[in-house]
C-alpha positions as CSV (number, residue, x, y, z in Angstrom):
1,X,-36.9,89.2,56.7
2,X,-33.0,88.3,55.8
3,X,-31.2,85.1,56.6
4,X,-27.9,85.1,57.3
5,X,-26.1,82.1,56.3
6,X,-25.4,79.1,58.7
7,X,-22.1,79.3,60.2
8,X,-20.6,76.6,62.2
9,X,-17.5,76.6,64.3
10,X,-17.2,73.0,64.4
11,X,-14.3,71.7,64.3
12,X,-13.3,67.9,62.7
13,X,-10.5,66.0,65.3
14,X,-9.0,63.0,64.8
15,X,-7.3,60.7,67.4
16,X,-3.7,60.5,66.6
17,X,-2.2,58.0,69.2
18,X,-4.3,55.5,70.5
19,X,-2.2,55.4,73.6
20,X,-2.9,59.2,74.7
21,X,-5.1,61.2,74.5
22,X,-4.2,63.1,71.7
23,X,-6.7,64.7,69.5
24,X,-5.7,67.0,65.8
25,X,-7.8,69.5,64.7
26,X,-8.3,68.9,60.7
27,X,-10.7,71.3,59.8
28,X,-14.2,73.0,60.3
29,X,-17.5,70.2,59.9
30,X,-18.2,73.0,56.9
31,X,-15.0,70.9,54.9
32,X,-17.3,68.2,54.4
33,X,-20.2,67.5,51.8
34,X,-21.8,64.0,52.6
35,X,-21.2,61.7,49.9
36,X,-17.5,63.4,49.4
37,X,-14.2,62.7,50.7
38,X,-11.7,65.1,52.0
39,X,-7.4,64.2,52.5
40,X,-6.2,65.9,55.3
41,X,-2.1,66.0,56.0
42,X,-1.8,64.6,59.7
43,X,1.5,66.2,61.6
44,X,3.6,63.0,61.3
45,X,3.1,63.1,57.4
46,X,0.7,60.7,56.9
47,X,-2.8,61.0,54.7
48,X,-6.1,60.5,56.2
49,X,-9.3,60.4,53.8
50,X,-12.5,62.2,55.6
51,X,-15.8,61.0,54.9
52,X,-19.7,62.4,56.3
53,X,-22.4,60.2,55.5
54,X,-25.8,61.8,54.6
55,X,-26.4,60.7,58.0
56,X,-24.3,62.6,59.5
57,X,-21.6,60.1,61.0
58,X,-18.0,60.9,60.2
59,X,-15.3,58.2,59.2
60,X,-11.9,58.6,58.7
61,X,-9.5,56.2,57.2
62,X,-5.4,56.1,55.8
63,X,-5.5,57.9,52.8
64,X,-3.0,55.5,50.9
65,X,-4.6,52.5,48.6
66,X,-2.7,49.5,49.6
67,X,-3.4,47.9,46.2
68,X,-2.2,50.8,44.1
69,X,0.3,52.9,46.9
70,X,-1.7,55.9,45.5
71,X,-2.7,58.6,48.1
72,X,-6.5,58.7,46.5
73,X,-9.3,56.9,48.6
74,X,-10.6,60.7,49.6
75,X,-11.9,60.4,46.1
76,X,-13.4,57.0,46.1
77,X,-17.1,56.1,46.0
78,X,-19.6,55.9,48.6
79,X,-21.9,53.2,49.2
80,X,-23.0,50.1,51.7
81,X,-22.6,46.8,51.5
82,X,-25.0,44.6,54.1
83,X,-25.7,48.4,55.9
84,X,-22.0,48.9,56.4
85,X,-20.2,52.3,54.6
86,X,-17.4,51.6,52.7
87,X,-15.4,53.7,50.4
88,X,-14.0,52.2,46.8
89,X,-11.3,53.1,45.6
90,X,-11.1,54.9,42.0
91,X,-8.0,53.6,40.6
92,X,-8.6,49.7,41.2
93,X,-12.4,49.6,43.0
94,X,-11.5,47.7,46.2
95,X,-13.8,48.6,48.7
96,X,-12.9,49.4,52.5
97,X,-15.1,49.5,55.4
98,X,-15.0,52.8,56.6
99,X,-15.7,51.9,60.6
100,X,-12.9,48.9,60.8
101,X,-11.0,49.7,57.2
102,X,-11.3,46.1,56.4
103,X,-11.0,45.4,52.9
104,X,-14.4,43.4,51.5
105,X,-12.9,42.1,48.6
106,X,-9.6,40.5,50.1
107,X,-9.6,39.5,53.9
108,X,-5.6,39.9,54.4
109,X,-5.8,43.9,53.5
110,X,-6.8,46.7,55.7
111,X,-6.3,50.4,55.9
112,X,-6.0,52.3,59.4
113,X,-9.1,53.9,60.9
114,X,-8.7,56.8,63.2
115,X,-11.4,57.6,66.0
116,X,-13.4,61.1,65.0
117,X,-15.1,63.9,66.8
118,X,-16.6,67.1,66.6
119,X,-16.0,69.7,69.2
């Protein structure tokens, strides 16, 4: 018996404008390891970091470190902090809530968060 491999053509969309109903393809579910983070250019120039859980859920947050100005939180660490995901960043290790973007380690800082879907 042969397998063939698993193909998917799931794609990744992200809400753009929370006042319509605007959604941007930003790549095929296949993009994304769990664990991993993935920038993505939006159309207005803007970075947005992709994360899959080894759940499953996707999260997507502004790409940009407010601390640093660096476009590098795709390549922060993973973990959970009181059963919430968060994402530190690997220049200064602030950590960000991945479902509101609120920074745990100082209350006045938060990064965007954009709505995600699979279709």
């Amino acid at each position: 018996m042969t397998l063939a491999p698993e193909t998917t053509t799931l794609k990744v969309q992200l809400r753009v404008d929370d006042a319509a109903d605007d959604w941007f393809t930003v790549c095929d579910i296949s993009a994304l390891m769990p664990g991993r983070g993935v920038a993505a250019l939006l159309p207005d120039g803007r970075q947005v970091a992709l994360f899959q859980d080894r759940a499953g859920r996707l999260y997507a947050i502004d790409n940009r470190d407010p601390f640093s100005g660096a476009a590098v939180l795709s390549r922060g660490l993973i973990g959970s902090h009181q059963g919430r995901p968060f994402v530190a960043s690997p220049l200064l290790k602030q950590r960000f809530e991945l479902e509101s973007g609120r920074c745990l380690d100082d209350d006045a800082v938060t990064v965007a968060t954009y709505e995600v879907r699979t279709s």
